[in-house]
VOBAVO-383469 format. One record per residue: x negated, y, z negated of N, C-alpha, C in turn. Coordinates in steps of 0.2 Angstrom, whole numbers, padded with zeros to 4 digits, always signed. Each point is the difference from the previous one (the first is absolute). Layout:
N
XYZXYZXYZ/...
This chain:
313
+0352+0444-0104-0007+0003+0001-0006-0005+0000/+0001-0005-0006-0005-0005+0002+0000-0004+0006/+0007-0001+0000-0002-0005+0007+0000+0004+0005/-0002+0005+0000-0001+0004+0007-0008+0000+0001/-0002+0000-0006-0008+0001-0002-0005-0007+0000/+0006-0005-0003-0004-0009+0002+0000+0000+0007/+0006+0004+0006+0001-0001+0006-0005+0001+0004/-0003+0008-0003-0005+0002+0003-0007-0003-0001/-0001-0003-0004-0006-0003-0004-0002-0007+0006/+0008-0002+0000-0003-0006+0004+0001+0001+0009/+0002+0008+0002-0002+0001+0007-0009+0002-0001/-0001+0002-0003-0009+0001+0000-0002-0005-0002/+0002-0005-0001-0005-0006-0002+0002-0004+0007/+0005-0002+0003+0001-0002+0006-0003+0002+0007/-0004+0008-0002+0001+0001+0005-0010+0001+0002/-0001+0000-0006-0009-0002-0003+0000-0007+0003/+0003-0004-0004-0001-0007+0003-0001+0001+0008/+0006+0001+0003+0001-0001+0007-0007+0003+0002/-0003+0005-0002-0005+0004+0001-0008-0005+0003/+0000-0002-0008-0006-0005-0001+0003-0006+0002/+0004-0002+0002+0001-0007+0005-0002+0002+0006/+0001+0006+0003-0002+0002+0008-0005+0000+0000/-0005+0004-0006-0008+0000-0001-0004-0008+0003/+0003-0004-0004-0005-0007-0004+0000-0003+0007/+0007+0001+0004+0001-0007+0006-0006+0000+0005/+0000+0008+0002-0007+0001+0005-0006-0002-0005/-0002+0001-0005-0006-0001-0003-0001-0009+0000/+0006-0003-0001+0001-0005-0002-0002-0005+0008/+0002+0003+0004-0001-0002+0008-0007+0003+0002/-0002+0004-0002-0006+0000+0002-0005-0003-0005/+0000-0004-0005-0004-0002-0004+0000-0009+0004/+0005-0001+0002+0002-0006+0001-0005-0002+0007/+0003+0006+0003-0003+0000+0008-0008+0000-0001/-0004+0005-0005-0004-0003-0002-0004-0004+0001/+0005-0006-0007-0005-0004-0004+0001-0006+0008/+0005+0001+0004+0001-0004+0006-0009+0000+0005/+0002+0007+0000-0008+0002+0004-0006-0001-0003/-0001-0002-0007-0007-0002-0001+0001-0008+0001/+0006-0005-0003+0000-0004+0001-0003-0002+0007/+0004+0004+0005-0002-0004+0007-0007+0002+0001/-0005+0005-0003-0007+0000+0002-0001-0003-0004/+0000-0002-0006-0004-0006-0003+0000-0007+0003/+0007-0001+0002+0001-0006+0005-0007+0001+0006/+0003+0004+0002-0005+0002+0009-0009+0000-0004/-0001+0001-0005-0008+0000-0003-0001-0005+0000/+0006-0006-0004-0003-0006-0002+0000-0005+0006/+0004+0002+0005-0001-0003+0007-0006+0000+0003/-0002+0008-0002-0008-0002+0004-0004-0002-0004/-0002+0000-0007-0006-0005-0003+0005-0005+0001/+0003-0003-0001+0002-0006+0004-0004-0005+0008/+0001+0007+0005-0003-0002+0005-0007+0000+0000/-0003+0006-0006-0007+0000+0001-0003-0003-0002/+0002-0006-0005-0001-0003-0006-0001-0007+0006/+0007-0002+0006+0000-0006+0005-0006-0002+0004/-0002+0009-0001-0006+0002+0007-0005-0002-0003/+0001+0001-0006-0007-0001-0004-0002-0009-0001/+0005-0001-0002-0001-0008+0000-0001-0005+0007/+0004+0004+0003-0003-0004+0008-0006+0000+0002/-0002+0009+0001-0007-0001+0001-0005-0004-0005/+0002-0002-0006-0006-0003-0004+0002-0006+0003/+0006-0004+0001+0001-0006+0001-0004-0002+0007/+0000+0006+0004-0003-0001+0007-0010+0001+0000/-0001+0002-0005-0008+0001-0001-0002-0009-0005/+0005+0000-0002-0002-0007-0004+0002-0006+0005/+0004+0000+0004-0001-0003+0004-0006-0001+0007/-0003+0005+0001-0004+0000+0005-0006-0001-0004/-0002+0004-0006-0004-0006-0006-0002-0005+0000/+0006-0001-0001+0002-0011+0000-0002-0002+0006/+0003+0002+0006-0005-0002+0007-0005+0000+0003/-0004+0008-0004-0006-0001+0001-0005-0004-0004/+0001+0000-0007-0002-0007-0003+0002-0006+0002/+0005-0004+0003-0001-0005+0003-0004-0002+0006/+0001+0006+0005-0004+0000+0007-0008+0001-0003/-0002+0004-0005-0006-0002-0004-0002-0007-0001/+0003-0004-0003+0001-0005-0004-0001-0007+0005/+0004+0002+0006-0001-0003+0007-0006+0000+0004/-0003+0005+0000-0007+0003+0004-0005-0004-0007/-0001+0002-0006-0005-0003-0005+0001-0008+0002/+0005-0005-0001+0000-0004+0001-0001-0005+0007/+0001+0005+0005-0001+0001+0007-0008-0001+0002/-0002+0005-0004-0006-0001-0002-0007-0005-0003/+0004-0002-0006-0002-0005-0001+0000-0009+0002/+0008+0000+0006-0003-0006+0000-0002+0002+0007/-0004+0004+0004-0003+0000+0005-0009-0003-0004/+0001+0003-0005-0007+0002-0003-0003-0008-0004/+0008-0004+0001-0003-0007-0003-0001-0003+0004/+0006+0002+0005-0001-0004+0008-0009-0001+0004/+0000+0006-0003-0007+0003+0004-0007-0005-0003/+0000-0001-0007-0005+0000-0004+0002-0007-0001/+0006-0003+0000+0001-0008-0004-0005-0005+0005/-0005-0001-0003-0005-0006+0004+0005-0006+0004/-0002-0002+0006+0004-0003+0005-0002-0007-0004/+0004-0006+0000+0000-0007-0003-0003-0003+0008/-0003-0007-0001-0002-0004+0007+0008+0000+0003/+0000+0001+0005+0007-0004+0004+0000-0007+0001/+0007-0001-0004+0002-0007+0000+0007-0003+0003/+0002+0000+0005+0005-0002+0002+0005-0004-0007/+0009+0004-0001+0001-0006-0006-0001-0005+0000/+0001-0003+0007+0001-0009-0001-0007-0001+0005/-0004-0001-0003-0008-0001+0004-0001-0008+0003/+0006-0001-0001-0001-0007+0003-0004-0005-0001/-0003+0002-0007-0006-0007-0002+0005-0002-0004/-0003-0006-0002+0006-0003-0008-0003+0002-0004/-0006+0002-0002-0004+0004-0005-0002+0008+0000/+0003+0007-0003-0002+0004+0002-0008-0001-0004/-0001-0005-0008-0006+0001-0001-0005-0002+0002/+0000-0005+0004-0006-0001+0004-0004+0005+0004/+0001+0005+0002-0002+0005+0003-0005+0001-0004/+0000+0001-0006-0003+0003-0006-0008-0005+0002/-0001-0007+0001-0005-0002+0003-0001-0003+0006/+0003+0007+0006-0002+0002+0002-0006+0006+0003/-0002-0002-0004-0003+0008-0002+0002+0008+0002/+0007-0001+0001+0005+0005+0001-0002+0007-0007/-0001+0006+0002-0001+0004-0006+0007+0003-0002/+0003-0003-0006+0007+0002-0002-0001+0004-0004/+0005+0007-0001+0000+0002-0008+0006+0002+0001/+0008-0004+0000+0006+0001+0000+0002-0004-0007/+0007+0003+0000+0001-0004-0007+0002-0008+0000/+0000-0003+0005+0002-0007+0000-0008-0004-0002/-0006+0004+0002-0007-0003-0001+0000-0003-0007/+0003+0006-0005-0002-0001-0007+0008-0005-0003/+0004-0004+0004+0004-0004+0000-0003-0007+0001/-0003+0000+0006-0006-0004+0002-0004-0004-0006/-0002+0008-0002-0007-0001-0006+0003-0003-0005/+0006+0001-0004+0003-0004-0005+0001-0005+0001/+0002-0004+0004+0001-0006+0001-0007-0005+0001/-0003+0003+0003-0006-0003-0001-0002+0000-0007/-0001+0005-0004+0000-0001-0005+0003-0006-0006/+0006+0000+0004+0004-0005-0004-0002-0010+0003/-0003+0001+0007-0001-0006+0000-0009-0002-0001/-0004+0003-0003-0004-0001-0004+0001-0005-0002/-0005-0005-0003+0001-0007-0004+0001+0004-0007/+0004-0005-0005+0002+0000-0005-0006+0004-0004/+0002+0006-0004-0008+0001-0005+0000-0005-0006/+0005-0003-0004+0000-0002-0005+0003-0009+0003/-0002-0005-0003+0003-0008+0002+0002-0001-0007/+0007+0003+0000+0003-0003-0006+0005-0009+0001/-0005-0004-0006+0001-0008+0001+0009+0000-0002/+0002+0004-0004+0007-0001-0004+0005+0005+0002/+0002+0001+0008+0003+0005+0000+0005-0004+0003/+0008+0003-0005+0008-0004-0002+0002+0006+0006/+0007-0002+0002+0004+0003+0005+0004+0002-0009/+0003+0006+0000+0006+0003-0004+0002+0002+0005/+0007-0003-0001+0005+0003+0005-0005+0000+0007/+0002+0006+0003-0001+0001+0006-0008+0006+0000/-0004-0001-0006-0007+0000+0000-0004-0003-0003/-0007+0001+0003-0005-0004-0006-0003+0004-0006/-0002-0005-0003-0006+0002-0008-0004-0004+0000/-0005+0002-0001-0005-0004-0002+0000+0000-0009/+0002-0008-0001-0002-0001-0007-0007-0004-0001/-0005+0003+0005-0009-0002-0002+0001+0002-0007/-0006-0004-0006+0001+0004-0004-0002+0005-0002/-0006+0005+0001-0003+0006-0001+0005+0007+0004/+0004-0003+0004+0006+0004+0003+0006-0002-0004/+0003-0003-0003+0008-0003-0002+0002+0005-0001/+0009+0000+0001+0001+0005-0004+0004-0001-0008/-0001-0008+0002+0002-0004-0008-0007-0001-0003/+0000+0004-0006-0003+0000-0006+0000-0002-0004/-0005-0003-0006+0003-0004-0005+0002+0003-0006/-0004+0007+0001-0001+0006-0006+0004+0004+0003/+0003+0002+0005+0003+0006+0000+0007-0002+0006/+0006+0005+0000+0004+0000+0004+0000+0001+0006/+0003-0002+0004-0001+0002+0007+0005+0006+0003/-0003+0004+0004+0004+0005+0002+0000+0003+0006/+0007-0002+0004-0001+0000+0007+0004+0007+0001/-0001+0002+0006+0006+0007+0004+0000-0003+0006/+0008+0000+0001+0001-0003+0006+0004+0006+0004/-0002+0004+0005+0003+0005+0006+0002+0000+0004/+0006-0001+0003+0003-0003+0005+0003-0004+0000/+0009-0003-0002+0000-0006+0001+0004-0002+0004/+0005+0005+0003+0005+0000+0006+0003-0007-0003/+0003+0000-0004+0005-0005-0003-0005-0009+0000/-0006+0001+0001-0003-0005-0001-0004+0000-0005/+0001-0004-0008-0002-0001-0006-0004-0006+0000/-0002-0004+0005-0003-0005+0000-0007-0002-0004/-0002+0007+0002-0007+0000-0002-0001+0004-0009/+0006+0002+0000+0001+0003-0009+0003-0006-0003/+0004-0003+0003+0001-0007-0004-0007-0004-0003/-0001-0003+0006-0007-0004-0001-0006+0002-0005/+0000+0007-0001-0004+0004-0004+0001-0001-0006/+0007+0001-0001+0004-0001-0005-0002-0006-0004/+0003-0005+0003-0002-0008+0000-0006-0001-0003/-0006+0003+0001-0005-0001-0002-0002+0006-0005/+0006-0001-0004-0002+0005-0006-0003+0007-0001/+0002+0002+0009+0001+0009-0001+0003+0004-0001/-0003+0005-0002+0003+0006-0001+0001+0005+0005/+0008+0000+0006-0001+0001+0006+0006+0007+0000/-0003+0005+0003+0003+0006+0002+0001+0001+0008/+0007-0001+0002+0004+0000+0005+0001+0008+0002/-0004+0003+0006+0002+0007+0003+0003+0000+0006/+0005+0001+0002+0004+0004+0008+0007+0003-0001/-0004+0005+0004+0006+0006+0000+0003-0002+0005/+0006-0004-0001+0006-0002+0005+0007+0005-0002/-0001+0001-0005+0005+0005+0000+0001+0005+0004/+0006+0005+0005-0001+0003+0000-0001+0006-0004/-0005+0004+0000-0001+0006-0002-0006+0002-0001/-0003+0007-0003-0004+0003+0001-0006-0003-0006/-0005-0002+0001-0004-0003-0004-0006+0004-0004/-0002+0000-0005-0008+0007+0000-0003-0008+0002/-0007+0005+0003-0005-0006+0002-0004-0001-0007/-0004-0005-0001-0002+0000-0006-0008-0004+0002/-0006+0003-0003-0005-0004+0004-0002-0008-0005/-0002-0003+0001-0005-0007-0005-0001+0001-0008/-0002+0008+0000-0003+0004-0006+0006-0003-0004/+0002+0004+0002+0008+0005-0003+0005-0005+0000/+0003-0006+0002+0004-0005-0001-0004-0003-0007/-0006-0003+0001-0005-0003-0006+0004+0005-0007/-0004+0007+0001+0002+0004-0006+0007+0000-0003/+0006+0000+0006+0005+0001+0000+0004-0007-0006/-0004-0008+0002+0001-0005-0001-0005-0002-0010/-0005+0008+0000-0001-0003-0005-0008-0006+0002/+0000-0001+0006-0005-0004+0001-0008+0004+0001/-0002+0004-0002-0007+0005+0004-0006-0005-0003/+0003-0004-0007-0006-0004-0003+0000-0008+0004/+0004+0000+0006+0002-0009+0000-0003+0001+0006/+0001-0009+0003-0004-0001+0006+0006-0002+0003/-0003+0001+0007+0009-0003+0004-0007-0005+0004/+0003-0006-0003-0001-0008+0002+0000-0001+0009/+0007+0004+0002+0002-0001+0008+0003+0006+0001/-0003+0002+0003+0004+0008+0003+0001-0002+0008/+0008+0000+0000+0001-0003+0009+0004+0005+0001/+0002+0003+0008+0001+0006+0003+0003-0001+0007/+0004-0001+0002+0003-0001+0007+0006+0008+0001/-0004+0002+0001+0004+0006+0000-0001+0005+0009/+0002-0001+0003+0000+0000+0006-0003+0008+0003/-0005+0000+0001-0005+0006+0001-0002+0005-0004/+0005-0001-0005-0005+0006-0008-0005-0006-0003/-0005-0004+0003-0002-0004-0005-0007+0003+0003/-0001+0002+0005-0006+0005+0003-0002+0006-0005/+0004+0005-0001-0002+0002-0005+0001+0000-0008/+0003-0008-0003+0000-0004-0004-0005+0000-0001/-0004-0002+0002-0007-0003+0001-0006+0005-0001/+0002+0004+0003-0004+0007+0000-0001+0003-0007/+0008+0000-0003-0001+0003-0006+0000-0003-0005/+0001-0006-0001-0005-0004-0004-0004-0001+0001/-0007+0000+0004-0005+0002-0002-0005+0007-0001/+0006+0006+0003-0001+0006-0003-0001-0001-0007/+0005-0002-0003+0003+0001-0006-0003-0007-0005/-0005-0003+0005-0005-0004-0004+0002-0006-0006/+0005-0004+0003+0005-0002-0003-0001-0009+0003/-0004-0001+0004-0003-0004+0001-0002-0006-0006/-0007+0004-0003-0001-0007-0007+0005-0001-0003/+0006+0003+0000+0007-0003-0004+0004-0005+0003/-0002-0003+0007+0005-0006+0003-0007-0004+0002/+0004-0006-0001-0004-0007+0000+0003-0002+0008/+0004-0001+0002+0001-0003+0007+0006+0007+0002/-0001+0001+0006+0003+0005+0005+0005-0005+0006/+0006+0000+0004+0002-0004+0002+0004+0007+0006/-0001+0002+0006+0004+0004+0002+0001-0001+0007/+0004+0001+0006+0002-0001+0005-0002+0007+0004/-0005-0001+0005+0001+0009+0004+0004-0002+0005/+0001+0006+0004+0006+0001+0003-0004+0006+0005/-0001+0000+0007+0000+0003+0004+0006-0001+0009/+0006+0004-0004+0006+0003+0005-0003+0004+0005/+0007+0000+0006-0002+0002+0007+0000+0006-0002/+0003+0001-0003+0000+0011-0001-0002+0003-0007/-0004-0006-0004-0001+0002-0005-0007-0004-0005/-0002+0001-0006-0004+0006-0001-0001+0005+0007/+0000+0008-0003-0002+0003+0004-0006+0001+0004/-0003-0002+0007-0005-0001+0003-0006+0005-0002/-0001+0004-0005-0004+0005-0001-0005-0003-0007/+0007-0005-0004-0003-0002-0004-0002-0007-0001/-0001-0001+0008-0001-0010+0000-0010+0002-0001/-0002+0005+0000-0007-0001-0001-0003+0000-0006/+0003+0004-0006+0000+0001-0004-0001-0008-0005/+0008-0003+0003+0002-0006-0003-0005-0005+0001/-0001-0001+0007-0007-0004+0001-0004+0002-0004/-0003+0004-0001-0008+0000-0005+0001-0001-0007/+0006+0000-0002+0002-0001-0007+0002-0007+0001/+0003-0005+0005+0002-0007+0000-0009-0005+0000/-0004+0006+0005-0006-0002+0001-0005-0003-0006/+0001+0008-0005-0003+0000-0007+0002-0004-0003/+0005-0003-0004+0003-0006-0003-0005-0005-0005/-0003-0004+0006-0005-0003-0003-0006+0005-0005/+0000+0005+0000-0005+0004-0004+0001+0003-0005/+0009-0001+0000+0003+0000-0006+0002-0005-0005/-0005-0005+0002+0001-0007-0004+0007-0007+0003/+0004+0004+0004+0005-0002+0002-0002-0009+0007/+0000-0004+0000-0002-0005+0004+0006-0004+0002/+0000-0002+0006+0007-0003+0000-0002-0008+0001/+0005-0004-0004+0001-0007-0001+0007-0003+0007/+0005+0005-0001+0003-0002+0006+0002+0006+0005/+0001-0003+0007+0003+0007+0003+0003-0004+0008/+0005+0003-0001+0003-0002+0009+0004+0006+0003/-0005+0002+0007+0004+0004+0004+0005-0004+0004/+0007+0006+0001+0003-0002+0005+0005+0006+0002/+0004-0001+0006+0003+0005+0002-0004+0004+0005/-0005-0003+0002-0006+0005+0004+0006+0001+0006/-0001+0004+0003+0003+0003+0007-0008+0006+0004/-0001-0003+0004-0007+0008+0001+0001+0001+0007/+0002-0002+0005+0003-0002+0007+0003+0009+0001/+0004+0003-0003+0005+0004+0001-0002+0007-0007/-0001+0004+0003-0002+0006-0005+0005+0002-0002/+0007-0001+0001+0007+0003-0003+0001-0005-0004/-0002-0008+0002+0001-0005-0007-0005-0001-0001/-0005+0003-0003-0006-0003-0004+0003+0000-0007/-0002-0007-0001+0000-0003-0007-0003-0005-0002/+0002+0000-0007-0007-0004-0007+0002+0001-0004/+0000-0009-0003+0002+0000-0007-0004-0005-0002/-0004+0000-0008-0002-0004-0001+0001-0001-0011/-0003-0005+0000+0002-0001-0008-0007-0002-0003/-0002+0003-0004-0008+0000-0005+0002+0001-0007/-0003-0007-0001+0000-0001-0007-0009+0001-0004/+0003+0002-0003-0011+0003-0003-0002-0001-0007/-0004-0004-0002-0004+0001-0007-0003+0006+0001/+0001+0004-0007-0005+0002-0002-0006-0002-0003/-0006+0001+0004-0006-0003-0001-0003+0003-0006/+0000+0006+0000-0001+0005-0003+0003+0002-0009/+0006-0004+0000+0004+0000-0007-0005-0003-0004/+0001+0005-0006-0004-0004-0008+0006+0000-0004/+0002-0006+0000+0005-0004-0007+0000+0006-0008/-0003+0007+0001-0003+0002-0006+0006+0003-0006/+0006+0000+0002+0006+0002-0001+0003-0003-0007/
């Protein structure tokens, strides 16, 4: 009797089962099929902000591009513009054929020719330089490959005090710091031969740098190959003049250099000189070329008392 009764207990349990297994498989199929079905709309959603998103970026990329073009082609017309406007308004120079076929382009200059190009004030330098001496120093020594004057109200040998040269430029020639040397100076050697990036440093600022703002520099000599124009310049900016007893510098006018804008300028400051106390004792041009306006050149070398210096140091 029981196991007739466990028999039956486990036909209704088996047959429930079977029941709810028929139940779940369609629920279980359709939940599946479903989650399939949102799947592939969320895919097909993300495909189109995907696309909107492409569309979106092209067109900006295409609006920033024609931006860019119209700003250039802007950029081309403005400057289009402007060198019409320089062309228009740049004052025309005399015409001078480059090779004029004189041996002297200066001699025009008396010919009553009216010049205002930049070789005029090239011209006027030079002339300046062959002036007669301003100073006749009786006791001027070759150093090396310069002079000094050891007159003795210029020396830069002292009997009370030390002598203190700066020497700039030496392109591996010490000749002239030697001989200084020799003569019981105190001599500072400058050239940037090295290669690499230099700070500039002006007259002032080396003095200060050295410790020296209270000293006198006995010889201050400078061959520095076209920074010696506005060497010149800002040393007497910088009023540093009554601190050198004799000046000794090479100028330098290259076929493509100082810039022609600034040979005017240069003149009337080479011009001044003498009215800065500066007088020269010796000077020799050479390297003139004037024949050819693509080789215009001039070199020359001036050496100068200061007229003007008071020993007051």
């Amino acid at each position: 009797m029981n196991f007739l009764r466990s028999l039956y207990i486990l036909l209704i349990a088996f047959f429930i089962f079977v029941f709810l297994f028929v139940q779940y498989q369609p629920l279980r199929y359709l939940q599946t099929k479903s989650v399939d079905r949102e799947a592939t709309e969320m895919k097909k959603e993300k495909d189109s902000m995907l696309q909107e998103m492409k569309k979106e970026k092209d067109s900006m990329l295409q609006e920033l591009k024609k931006e860019k073009e119209n700003r250039q082609k802007q950029m081309k017309d403005q400057n289009e513009d402007m060198t019409k406007k320089i062309t228009i308004t740049k004052p025309k120079e005399p015409t001078v054929p480059q090779n004029i076929g004189v041996k002297d382009l200066c001699t025009l200059l008396d010919k009553g020719i009216q010049v205002d190009s930049w070789w005029k004030y090239v011209c006027l330098i030079e002339r300046n330089i062959d002036k007669p001496l301003g100073y006749n120093c009786k006791n001027a020594k070759n150093m090396g490959n310069w002079k000094v004057c050891f007159d003795e109200k210029y020396s830069p040998i002292r009997p009370d005090k030390p002598c203190l040269v700066y020497s700039f430029g030496i392109a591996w020639d010490f000749t002239f710091d030697i001989a200084m040397a020799k003569e019981g100076c105190e001599v500072y050697s400058f050239d940037p031969r090295k290669p690499q990036v230099w700070k500039t440093r002006t007259l002032r600022s080396v003095m200060k740098m050295l410790h020296h703002e209270n000293r006198v520099i006995d010889v201050l000599k400078f061959d520095i190959e076209l920074a010696e124009w506005k060497v010149m310049i800002n040393i007497i900016k910088d009023g540093m003049l009554p601190q050198i007893r004799q000046l000794l510098t090479e100028w330098h006018i290259f076929p493509g250099a100082p810039k022609r804008d600034e040979l005017k300028t240069f003149y009337e400051m080479h011009r001044d000189l003498p009215s800065h106390g500066l007088e020269t004792f010796f000077k020799t041009g050479h390297a003139r070329q004037h024949s050819d306006l693509l080789k215009f050149n001039s070199q020359a070398e001036s050496c100068y008392i200061n007229v003007k210096f008071t020993d007051s140091k």
